[in-house]
N, C-alpha and C positions, 0 to 999 in steps of 0.2 A: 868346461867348454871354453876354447879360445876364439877371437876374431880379431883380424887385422883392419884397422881403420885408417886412413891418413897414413900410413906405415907404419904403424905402432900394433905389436899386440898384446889384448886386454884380453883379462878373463870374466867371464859372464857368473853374476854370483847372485843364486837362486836362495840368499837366507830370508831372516825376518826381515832386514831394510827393503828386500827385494818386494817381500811381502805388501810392508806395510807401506811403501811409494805405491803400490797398482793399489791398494786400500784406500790413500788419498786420491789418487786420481778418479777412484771411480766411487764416491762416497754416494750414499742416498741418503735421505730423508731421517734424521734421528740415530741410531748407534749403527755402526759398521763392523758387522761380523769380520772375524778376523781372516783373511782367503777371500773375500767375495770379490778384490778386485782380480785375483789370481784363475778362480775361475771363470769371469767374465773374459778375458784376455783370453782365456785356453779355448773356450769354444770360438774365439774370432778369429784365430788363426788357424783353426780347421782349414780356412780358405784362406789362399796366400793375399790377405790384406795388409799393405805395408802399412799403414799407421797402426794396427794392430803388432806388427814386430816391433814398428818405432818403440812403441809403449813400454815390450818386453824388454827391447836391446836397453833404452834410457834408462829403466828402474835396475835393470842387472849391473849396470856401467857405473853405478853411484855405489860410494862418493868418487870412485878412484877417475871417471869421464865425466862431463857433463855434453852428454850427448847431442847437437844439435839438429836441427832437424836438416842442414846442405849438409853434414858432415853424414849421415846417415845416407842421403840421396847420393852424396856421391859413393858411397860401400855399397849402397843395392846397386845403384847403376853400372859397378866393377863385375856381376856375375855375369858368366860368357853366355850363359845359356839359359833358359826358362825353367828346364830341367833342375841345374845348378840349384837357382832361385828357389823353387819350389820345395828340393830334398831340403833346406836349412830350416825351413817348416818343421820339416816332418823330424827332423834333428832335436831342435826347440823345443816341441812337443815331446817327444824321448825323455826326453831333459828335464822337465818337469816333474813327470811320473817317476826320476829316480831321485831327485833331489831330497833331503829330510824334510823342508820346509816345506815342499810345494807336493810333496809325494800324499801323502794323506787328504789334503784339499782335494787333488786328482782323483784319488779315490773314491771319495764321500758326491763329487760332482758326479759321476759316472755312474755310481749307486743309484742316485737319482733321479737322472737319464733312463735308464734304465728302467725303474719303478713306474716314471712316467709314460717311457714308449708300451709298457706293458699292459698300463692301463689304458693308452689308446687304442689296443689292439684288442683290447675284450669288449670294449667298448662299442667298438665296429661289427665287431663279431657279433653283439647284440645286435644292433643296428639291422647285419643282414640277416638273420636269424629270424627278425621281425620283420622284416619288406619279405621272406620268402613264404612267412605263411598267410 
């Protein structure tokens, strides 16, 4: 995946640095699973949160950009339309899920997702199951 900044175009690189830059940025408490920063960042840009692509665009741009945050404001501020804006999301997020590095994280997050919405949905089901008798 390309993008032009400042007139220059760079390519956006989804390896282990990519990895392990959103891992330091989003460290918790004691050891840092390796992806947590990758899928913290995947579910923020569900919605078109620009410091959330910040995040993306800086960790994918290293070493070869050092991303700044007016050098970024002025590339979002380039797209003509909201449309525009929004589809480079849904592009991002593509992008991820096909990447080596970032492709199995994706997965195993959604796995999860998934385990989770199911358990809330039997869970309600009880819920109403017992308010109906």
């Amino acid at each position: 995946m390309r993008v032009k900044i400042d007139g220059e175009m760079y390519d956006l690189n989804f390896g282990v640095g990519f990895v392990r830059e959103l891992d330091q940025a989003h460290k918790i408490e004691g050891a840092v699973e390796f992806g947590t920063g990758v899928t913290s960042l995947y579910a923020r840009l569900h919605s078109p949160n620009p410091y959330a692509l910040y995040e993306a665009m800086h960790a994918a741009l290293q070493p070869e950009l050092e991303l700044t945050e007016e050098m970024f404001d002025r590339w979002v501020d380039s797209f003509k339309t909201e449309r525009e804006y929004t589809n480079f999301f849904d592009l991002l997020l593509k992008e991820f899920k096909k990447q080596r590095q970032t492709k199995p994280l994706i997965r195993n997050y959604e796995q999860v997702m998934a385990q989770i919405t199911k358990k809330q949905q039997t869970m309600q089901e009880k819920v109403q199951n017992s308010t109906k008798q």
